[in-house]
C-alpha positions in Angstrom: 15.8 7.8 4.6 12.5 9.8 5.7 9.3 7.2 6.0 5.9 8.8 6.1 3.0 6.9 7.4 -0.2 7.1 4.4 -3.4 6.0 4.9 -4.7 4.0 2.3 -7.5 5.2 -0.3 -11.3 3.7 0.7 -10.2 1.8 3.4 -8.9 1.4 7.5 -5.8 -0.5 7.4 -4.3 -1.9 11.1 -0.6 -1.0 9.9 1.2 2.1 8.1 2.1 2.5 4.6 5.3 3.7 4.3 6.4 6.0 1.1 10.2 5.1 0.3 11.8 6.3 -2.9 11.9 9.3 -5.4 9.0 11.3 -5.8 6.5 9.6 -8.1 7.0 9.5 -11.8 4.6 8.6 -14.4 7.2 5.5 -15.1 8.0 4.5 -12.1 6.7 1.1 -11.2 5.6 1.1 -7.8 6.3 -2.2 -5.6 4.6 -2.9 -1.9 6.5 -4.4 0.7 4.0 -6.2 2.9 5.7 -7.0 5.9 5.6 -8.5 10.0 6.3 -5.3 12.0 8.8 -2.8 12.7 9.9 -3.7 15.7 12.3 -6.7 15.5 15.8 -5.0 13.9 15.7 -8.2 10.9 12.6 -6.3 9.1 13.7 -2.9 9.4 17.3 -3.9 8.1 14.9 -6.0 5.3 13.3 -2.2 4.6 16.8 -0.8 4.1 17.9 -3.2 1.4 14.6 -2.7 -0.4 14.5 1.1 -0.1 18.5 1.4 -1.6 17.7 -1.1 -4.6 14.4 0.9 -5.1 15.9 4.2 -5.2 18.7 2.8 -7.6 16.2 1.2 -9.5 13.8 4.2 -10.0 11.3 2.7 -8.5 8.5 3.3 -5.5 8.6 1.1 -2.9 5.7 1.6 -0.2 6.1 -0.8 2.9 3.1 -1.9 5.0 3.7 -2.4 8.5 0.9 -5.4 9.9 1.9 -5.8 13.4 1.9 -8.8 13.8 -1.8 -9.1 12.2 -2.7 -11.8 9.2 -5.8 -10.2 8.8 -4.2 -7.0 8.0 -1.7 -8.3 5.7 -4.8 -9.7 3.7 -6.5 -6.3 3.7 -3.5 -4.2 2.3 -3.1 -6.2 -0.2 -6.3 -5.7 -1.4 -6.0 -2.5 -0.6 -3.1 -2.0 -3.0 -4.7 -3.8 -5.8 -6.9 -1.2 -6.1 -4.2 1.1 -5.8 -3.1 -0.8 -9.1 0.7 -1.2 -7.7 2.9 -3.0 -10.1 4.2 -5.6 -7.8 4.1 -7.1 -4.0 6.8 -8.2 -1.8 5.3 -10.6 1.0 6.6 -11.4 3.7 3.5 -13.5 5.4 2.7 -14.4 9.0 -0.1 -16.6 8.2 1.8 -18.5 5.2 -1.3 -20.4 4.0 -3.8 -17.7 5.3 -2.5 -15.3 3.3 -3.0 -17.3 -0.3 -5.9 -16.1 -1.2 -4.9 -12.3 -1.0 -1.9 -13.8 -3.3 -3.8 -15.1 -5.8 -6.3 -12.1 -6.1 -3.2 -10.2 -6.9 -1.9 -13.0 -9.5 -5.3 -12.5 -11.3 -5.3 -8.4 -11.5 -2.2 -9.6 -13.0 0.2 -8.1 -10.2 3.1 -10.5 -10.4 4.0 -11.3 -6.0 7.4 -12.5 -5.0 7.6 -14.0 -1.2 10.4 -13.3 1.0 12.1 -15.3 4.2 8.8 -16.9 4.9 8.0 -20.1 2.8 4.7 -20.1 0.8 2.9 -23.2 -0.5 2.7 -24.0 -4.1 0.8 -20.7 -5.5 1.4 -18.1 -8.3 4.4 -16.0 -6.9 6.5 -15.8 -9.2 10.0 -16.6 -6.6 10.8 -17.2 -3.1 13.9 -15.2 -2.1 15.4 -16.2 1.3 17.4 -18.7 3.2 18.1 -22.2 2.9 16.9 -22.8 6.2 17.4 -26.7 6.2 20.7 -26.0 4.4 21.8 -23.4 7.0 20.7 -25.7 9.7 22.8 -27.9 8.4 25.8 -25.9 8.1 25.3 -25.1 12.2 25.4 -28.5 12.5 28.7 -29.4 11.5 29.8 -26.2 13.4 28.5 -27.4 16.1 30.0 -31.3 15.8 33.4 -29.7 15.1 33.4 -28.0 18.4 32.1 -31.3 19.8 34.9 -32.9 18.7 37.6 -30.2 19.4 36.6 -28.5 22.7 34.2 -31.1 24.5 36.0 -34.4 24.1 33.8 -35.5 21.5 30.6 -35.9 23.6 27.9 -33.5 24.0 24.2 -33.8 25.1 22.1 -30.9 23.3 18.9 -29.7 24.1 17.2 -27.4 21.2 14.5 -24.7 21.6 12.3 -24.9 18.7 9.3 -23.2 17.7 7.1 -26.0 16.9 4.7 -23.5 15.1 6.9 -22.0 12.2 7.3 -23.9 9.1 11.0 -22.4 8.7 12.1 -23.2 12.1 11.3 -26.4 11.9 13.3 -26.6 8.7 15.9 -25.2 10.6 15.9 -27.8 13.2 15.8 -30.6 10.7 18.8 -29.6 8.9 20.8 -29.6 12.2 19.3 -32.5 14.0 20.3 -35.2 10.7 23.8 -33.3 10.4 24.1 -34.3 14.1 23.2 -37.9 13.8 27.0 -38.4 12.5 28.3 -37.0 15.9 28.9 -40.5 18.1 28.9 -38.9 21.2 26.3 -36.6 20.5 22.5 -37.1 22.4 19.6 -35.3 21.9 18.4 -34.3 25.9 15.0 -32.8 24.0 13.0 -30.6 22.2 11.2 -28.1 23.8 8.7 -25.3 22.2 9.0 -21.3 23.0 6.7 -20.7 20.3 8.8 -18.1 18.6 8.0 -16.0 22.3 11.1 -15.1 24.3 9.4 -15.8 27.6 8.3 -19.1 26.4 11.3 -19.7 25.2 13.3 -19.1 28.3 10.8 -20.8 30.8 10.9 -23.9 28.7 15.1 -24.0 28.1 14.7 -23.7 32.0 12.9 -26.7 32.2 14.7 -28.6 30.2 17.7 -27.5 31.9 16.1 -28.5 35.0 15.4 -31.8 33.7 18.7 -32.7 32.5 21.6 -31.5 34.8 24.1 -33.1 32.1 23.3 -31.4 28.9 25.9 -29.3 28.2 24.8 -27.5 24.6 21.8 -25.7 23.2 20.5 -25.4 19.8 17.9 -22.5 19.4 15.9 -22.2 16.0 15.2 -18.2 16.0 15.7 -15.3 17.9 13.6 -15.6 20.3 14.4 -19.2 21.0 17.7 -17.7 21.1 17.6 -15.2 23.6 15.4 -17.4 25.7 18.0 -19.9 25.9 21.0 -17.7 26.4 19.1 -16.0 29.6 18.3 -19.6 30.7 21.9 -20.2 30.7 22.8 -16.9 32.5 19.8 -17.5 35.1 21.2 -21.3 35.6 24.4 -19.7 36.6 25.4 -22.5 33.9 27.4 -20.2 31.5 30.9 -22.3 32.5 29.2 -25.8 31.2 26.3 -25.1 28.7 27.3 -23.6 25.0 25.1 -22.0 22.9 24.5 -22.5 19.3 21.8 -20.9 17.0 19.9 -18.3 15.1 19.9 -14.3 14.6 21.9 -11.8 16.5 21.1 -9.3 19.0 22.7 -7.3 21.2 22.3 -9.7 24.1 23.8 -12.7 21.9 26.8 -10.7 21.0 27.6 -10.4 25.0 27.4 -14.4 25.2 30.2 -14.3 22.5 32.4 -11.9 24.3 31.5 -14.1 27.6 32.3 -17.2 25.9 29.2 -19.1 26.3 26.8 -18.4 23.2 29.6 -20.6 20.3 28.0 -19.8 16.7 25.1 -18.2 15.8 23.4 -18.0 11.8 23.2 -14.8 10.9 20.7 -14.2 8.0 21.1 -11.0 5.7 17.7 -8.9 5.5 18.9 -6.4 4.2 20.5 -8.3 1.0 16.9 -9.9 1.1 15.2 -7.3 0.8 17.3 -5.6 -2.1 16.8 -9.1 -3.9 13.2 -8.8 -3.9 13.0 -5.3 -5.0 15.5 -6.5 -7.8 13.4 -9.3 -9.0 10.2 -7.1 -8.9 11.7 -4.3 -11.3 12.5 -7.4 -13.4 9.0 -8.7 -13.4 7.7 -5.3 -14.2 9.5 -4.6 -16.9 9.1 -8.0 -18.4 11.8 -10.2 -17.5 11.6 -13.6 -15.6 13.0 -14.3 -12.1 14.5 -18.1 -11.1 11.9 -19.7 -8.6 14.4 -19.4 -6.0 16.7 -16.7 -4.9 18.9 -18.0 -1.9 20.3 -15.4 0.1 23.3 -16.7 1.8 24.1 -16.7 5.7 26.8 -15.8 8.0 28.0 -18.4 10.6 28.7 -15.8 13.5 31.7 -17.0 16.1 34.0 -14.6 18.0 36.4 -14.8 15.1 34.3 -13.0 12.9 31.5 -11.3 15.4 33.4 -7.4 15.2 32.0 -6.4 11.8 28.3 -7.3 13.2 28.7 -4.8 16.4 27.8 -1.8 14.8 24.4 -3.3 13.8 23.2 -3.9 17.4 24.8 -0.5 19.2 
């Protein structure tokens, strides 16, 4: 679908608007998608579902681009209060920095639904996303099952984190008390790449480094991810250290085919993002939305990773 950059009325915004959608009617509610960036493939396939539910639901959808700014995120949606949109879609960087902007909307009376990132207690009317301890979980008994079946029953993991997202840390709860059960399981460390490949990949090199015997990885995120896999690969270590962990790429499908990178969560933005634009109508036009929509996930292995190729050609 064509996407047009707008500038917004009154004010200098440090993203794009983005006009999705039918033409304008007078009855057509218009909802903004206030989102990360455009770059990582997860919010542009979160676009996609939010476009195809809008255009099915008659409705406008205008998508704000941050890049990777808070600040801006606060200013457009002020910006589109004054616009008098009928409802936002956030997905925050700042989760708590972003609650005031939130709540000025709650009081023009602009209901605000939150997506993938988790906000604190506030007015939006639902959070739609993952389980991410629940996920976390569910990698967790993948990965003890392959413990158990292909490594003897003994493994020593090390898991890149990043220590600075709320969700990721969720994630890395839900798999390190699934993993407690494993008997032969040890924990070689938790090391921080700050949701930044680079960090990522210096730190699983250290770790690494620092324990010649772990033979697993547990990565919270992308990033964190394809940190760790390029650790492995510059360790020459792909032959004893398997991966486990979050989001595809392109990269992470070759560790399948090679054998190395196990099982990997694979979230859904795109049914994400037509959930949101789904509740919005809803709210618009009077309804109620639960508090939580879960969206549900995709344990990735090379059983199942064909259908996900043409995603990452």
């Amino acid at each position: 679908m064509l996407r047009r950059n707008l500038a917004a009325a009154g004010l200098m915004l440090a993203g794009s608007l983005i006009l999705a959608g039918s033409p304008a009617r007078a009855a057509e509610p218009t909802i903004a998608l206030v989102t990360i960036n455009q770059q990582a493939l997860f919010f542009n396939q979160m676009i996609d579902g939010a476009e195809a539910a809008a255009k099915e639901k008659g409705a406008k959808l205008v998508v704000f681009n941050a890049n990777n700014d808070p600040a801006a995120q606060n200013n457009a949606i002020e910006t589109y209060i004054a616009q008098k949109v009928n409802a936002f879609i956030v997905v925050a960087i700042d989760v708590n920095g972003i609650m005031p902007a939130v709540e000025q909307a709650a009081k023009a009376g602009i209901p605000v639904l939150a997506v993938d990132a988790l906000l604190p207690k506030g007015p939006q009317k639902s959070q739609i996303g993952v389980d991410n301890e629940g996920a976390g979980r569910q990698i967790g008994e993948v990965f003890l099952k392959y413990v158990e079946g292909h490594a003897g029953g003994k493994a020593k993991v090390g898991i890149v984190g990043a220590l600075n997202s709320f969700i990721q840390n969720q994630r890395q709860k839900g798999f390190e008390d699934t993993i407690k059960a494993g008997k032969g399981v040890t924990v070689a460390g938790v090391v921080d790449g700050r949701n930044i490949q680079d960090n990522a990949l210096a730190a699983a090199e250290n770790l690494m480094t620092g324990n010649p015997d772990m033979n697993t990885v547990y990565a919270t995120g992308e990033p964190a991810l394809v940190g760790a896999v390029a650790a492995v690969d510059a360790q020459g270590a792909k032959d004893r250290v398997k991966v486990f962990g979050w989001d595809l790429t392109k990269q992470i499908i070759k560790g399948i085919d090679d054998g190395f990178v196990v099982a990997v969560v694979q979230q859904d933005p795109a049914g994400e993002g037509r959930a949101a634009v789904e509740a919005a109508v809803t709210l618009v036009n009077g309804g109620t939305v639960p508090p939580k929509i879960d969206v549900p996930v995709t344990i990735v292995t090379k059983e199942n990773v064909d259908k996900f190729r043409p995603m990452f050609k």
